[in-house]
N, C-alpha and C positions, 0 to 999 in steps of 0.2 A: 270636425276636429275641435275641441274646446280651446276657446281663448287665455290669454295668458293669466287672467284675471281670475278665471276660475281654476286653473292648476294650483296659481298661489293660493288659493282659498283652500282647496286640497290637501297641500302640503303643509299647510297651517294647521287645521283641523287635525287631519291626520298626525304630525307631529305632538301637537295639543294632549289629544287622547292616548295615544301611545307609548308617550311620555309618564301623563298619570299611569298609565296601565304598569309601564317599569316600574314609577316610583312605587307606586300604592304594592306590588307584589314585592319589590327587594324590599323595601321598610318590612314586611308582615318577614319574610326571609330572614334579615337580615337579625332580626329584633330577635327572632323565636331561636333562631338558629346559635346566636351568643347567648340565650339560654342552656341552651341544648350541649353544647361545645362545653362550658363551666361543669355540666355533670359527667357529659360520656368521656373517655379517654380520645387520645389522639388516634392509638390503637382501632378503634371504631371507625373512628373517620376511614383511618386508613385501608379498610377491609373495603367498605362499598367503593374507594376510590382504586382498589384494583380492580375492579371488574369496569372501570370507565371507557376502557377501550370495546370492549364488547357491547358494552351500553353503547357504545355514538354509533358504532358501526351496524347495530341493528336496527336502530333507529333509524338511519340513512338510505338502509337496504329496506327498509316498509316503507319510507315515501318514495325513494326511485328516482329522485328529482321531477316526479310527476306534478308537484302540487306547485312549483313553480311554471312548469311547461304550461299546467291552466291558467295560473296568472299571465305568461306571456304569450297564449293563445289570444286570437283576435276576436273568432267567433266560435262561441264555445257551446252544447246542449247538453240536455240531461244524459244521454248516449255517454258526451265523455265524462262526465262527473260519477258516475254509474260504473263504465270500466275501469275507472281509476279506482274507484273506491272497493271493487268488486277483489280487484289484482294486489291492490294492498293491503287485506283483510287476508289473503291466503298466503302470501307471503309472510307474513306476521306470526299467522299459525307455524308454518315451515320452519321460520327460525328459532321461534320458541322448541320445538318438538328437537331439533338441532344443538341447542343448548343447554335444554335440558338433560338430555345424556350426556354432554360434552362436560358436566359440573365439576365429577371426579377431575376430570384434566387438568380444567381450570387452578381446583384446590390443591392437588398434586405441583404444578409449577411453582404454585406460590409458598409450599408447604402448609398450609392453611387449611383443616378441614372445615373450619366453620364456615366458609364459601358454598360446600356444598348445597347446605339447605338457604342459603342466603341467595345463593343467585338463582336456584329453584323457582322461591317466590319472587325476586324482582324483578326476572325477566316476563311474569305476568305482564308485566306493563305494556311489552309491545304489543299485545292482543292491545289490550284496551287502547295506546297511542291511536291503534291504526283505523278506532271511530271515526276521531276527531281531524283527520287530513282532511280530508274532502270540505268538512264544514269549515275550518279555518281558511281554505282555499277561498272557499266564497265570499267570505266577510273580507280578507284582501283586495279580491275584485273589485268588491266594490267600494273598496278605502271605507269601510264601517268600522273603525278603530273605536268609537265608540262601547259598541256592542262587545267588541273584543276584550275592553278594559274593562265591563263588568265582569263577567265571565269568570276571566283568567285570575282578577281581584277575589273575587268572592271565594271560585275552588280554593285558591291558596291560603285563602283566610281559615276558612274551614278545614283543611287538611294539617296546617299549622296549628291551627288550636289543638286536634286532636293528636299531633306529634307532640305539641306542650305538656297531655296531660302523660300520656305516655312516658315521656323522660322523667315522670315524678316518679311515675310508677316506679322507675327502675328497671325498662325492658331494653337497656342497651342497645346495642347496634338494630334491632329492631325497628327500634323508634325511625331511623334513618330509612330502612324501608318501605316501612307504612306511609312516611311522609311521600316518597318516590309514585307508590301506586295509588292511594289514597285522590291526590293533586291529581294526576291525570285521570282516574275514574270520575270525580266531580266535574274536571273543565268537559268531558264527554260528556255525562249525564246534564249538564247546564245548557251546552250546545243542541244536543236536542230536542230537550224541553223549548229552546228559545227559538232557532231555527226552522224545527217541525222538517227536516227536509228529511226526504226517503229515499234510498237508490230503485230504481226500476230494474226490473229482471231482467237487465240484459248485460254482453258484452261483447261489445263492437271489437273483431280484429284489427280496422281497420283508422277508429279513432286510437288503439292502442300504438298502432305502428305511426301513426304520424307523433301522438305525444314523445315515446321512445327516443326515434327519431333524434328529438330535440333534449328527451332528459336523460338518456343514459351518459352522456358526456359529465354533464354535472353528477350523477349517481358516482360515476369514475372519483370527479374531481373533488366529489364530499371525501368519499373513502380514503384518495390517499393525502386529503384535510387532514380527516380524522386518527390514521395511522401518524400523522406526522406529528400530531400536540398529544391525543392519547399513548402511544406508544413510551414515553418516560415514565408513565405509573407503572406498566410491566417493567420495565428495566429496573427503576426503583427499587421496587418491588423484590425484584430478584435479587438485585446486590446488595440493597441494606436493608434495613429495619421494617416492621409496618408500620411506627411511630415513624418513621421517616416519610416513608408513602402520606401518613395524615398530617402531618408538619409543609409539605409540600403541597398536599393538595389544599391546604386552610391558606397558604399559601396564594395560591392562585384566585380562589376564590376571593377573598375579601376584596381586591381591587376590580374583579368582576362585578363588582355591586356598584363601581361607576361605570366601568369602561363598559362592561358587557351591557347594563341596562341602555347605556346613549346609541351600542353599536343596533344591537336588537331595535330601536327605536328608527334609526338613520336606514339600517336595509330591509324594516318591515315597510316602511311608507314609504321609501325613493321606487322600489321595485317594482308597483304596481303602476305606479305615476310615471315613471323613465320608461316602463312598456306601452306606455298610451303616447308616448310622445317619438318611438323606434323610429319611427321613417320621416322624421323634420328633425336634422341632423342641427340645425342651428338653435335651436331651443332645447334640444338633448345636452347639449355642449354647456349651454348657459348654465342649464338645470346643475348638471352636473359639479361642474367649475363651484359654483356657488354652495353646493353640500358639501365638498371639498373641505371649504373655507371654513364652513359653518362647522364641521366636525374638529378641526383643528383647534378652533377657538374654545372649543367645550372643556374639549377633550384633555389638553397641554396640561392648563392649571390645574384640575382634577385630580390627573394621576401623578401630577409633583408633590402636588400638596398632601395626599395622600401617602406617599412615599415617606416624607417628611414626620407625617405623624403616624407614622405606623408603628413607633414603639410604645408611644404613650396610649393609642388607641386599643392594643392587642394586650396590656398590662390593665386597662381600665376593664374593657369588656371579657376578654377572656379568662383571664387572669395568668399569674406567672407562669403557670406551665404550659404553655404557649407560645412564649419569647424567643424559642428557637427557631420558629416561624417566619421572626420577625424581619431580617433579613432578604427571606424567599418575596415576603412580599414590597419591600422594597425594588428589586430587583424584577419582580414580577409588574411593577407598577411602568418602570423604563421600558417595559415589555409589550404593554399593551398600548403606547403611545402611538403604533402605528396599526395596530390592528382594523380599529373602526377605519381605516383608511382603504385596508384591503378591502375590507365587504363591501364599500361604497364602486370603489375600483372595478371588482368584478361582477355589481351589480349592471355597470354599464354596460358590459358584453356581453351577459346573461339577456341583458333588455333588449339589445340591438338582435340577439339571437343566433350571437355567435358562442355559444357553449363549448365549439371544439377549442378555442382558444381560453375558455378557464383552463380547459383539460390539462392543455398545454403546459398552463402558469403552475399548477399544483404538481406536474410530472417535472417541470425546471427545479422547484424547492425543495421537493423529495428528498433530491439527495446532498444537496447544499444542508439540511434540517438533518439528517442521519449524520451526515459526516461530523458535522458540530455536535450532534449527542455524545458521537463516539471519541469523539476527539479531548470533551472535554468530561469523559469520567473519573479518568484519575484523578482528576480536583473534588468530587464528592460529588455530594446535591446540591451546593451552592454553587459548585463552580458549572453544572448542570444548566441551574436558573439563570446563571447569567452568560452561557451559553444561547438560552432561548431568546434574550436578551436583545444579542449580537444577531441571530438568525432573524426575527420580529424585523430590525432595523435593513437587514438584505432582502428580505422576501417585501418590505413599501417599493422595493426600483423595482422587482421580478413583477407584482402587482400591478405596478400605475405602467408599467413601461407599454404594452399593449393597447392598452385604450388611451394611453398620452400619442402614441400613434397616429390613432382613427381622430383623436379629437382636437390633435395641436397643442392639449394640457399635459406637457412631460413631467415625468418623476423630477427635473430639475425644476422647472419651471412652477408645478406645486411647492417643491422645497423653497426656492426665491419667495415664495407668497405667502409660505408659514413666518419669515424672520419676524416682523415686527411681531407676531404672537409669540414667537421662541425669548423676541428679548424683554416681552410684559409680561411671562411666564415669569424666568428669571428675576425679577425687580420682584415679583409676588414671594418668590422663595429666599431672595435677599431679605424681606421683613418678615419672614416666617420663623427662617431658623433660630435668633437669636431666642426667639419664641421658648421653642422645644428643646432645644440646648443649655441654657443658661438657668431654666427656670426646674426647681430641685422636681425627683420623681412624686415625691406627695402630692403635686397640684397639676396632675395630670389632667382634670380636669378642666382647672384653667386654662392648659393650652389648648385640650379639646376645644373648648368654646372661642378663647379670642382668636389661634391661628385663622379659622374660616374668614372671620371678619376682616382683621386685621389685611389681609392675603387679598380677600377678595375685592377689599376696598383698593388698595395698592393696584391690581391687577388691572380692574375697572376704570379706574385713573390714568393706567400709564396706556393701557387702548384706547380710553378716549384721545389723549394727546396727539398718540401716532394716527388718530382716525380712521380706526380699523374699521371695514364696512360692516362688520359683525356688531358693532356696536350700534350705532345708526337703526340696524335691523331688529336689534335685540329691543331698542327702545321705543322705538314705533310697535310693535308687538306688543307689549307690555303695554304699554297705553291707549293701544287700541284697546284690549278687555278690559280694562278699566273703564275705558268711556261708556263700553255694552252692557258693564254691571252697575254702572251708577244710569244709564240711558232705562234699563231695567226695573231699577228700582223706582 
């Protein structure tokens, strides 16, 4: 069993590279895509963000919850990395060939014919996804986050540039597709150039039935995830506009370029690491407790501040016709304050290998998450988002409540341990606002730039004061590379 010294080294690393890996792809994302956004309509957006349900949901049904079962397998051979990959390679065809007739449907619901040839080609993608499972399985194993942030930086870099020239061209909603397939066929072809791994001709029923076993619970508890946050683009969809659907989904996205890269980052590395550690329940707990911590602190200031400037940011980069967004992502920002919470939450149970208990937590919210769609339509799309809001905020106790349980760290007891971050938070957005409020629309800029500083300086100061251990840690980290790059040189 590895000592505590090498975990932290682990999770260091692993956070380190993982971290670039978000940054280095949402910056390339983020950059290319407020290009992209300034030429295509909202309309655009909105077309590929109706087919979002069926995209996660195919997606979900090609890995199977397999590619975590090998992460939290103990002793793993080529047997199973072989059947996994063998099973998820034909399932991918199945769904494709399934969806490809189903297009009319699809177009028809939305009255939308141009869906038809558009979800044609983009559901190529899950053939080509269903390469890449198995080799990203591996490089998890064995915490090579490294490896991984080449990779996944370079595809995107490449598949970006080529969606850049594209939108010059003028191939509309296209552009949006090519980038979809494009990204996944490069991170494929990168992975096996760098990898070199092959499946063996075989397929074990018997490594099939133990992984199963373990992943169809999670397969379960992806789906009705993914029915629970996708399923408003159909509803959308259906009730009002497709400039409404791309208004809501630009929406969402923009605050996923914090929240989603830190979440991505916290349940890529914790997952692998919390499995090596399942059966020493008091260093799981530590582990645990302490990511907790470390997510809250990130996380708070980010999507407030975020919030905050989200008018001035969406009139600089996007420009005016945009602004009715503006709101959504507000409200989408108070949204995802708990989410990196949950993935950490049920990464715990996944690790310990208790996956009937995700099942469980995703069948509790189902219908707490419906009932609030429906409850709150008659308010519009806003009153929608801040519906998700309210749900986000219900579904942190249904989350933490389970593993607060097994671990003695209850949903109360995490909330006790966020204040002093909730009231350094607050002191960050007391010197923010006068910021973005007072100072006229022309120099949006300016608040672009001084809010961060301003904010984060304030933030940084009012943690150190209360002596948040996030701080302490934040700063020995930092000074550790520092020492290794001037030791270096």
């Amino acid at each position: 069993m590895e000592d505590s010294s090498n975990i932290k080294q682990k999770t260091q690393r692993g956070l380190l590279w993982n971290m670039l890996e978000r940054m280095g792809v949402y910056a390339i994302q983020f950059s290319v895509t407020i290009y992209i956004a300034r030429i295509l309509d909202p309309h655009d957006f909105g077309l590929i963000a109706m087919l979002a349900l069926f995209t996660q949901l195919s997606t979900i049904f090609i890995d199977s919850g397999f590619s975590r079962a090998l992460i939290q397998k103990k002793h793993r051979t080529e047997t199973d990395f072989s059947t996994i990959f063998f099973f998820n390679l034909a399932i991918s065809v199945l769904i494709y060939i399934v969806l490809f007739f189903s297009a009319p449907i699809i177009a028809d619901y939305y009255e939308e014919p141009q869906l038809v040839p558009i979800s044609r080609i983009l559901f190529i993608n899950f053939i080509i996804s269903a390469f890449n499972i198995v080799p990203m399985a591996k490089l998890s194993i064995a915490v090579d986050f490294k490896t991984r942030a080449i990779i996944t930086t370079a595809a995107t870099l490449f598949s970006y540039a080529a969606g850049f020239v594209m939108a010059i061209l003028g191939c509309g909603v296209w552009t949006l597709v090519f980038l979809n397939i494009s990204n996944t066929a490069m991170t494929t072809l990168l992975l096996i150039i760098k990898l070199r791994w092959k499946p063996i001709l075989t397929f074990s029923k018997e490594s099939f039935r133990q992984m199963f076993n373990y992943g169809w619970k999670l397969l379960m508890a992806s789906i009705i995830s993914a029915v629970s946050t996708k399923i408003y683009f159909m509803v959308i969809g259906k009730k009002f506009t497709t400039d409404d659907v791309g208004y809501y989904d630009k929406g969402e996205r923009m605050p996923t370029f914090v929240s989603g890269s830190l979440m991505s980052v916290l349940q890529n590395v914790s997952f692998p690491i919390m499995s090596e550690m399942q059966n020493d329940d008091q260093r799981l707990n530590k582990y645990y407790r302490k990511l907790i911590r470390l997510c809250v602190f990130c996380i708070f200031p980010c999507m407030i501040g975020f919030a905050l400037l989200a008018e001035p940011l969406t009139r600089f980069l996007l420009t005016d016709k945009w602004l009715p967004a503006v709101p959504f992502v507000q409200w989408f920002c108070i949204s995802y304050l708990f989410m990196p919470l949950g993935s950490l939450n049920t990464n715990y149970l996944n690790a310990k290998g208790d996956s009937d208990m995700t099942l469980l937590i995703e069948c509790i919210k189902l219908p707490i998450g419906l009932g609030i769609l429906f409850l709150s339509l008659p308010w519009g799309v806003l009153g929608i988002v801040i519906g998700r809001a309210i749900n986000s905020f219900i579904g942190f106790f249904v989350n933490a409540y389970f593993p607060g349980r097994m671990s003695g760290y209850t949903p109360w007891k995490q909330l006790k341990e966020m204040l002093p971050t909730i009231f350094a938070t607050l002191c960050m957005a007391a010197a923010v606002w006068p910021i973005v409020h007072f100072l006229p629309d022309s120099y949006d800029i300016v608040k672009i730039l001084a809010a961060p500083v301003v904010g984060g300086g304030v933030y940084y100061g009012v943690a150190a004061l209360l002596r948040i251990d996030e701080v302490k840690d934040m700063n020995a980290l930092i000074s550790g590379y520092i020492k290794k790059i001037f030791n270096r040189g």
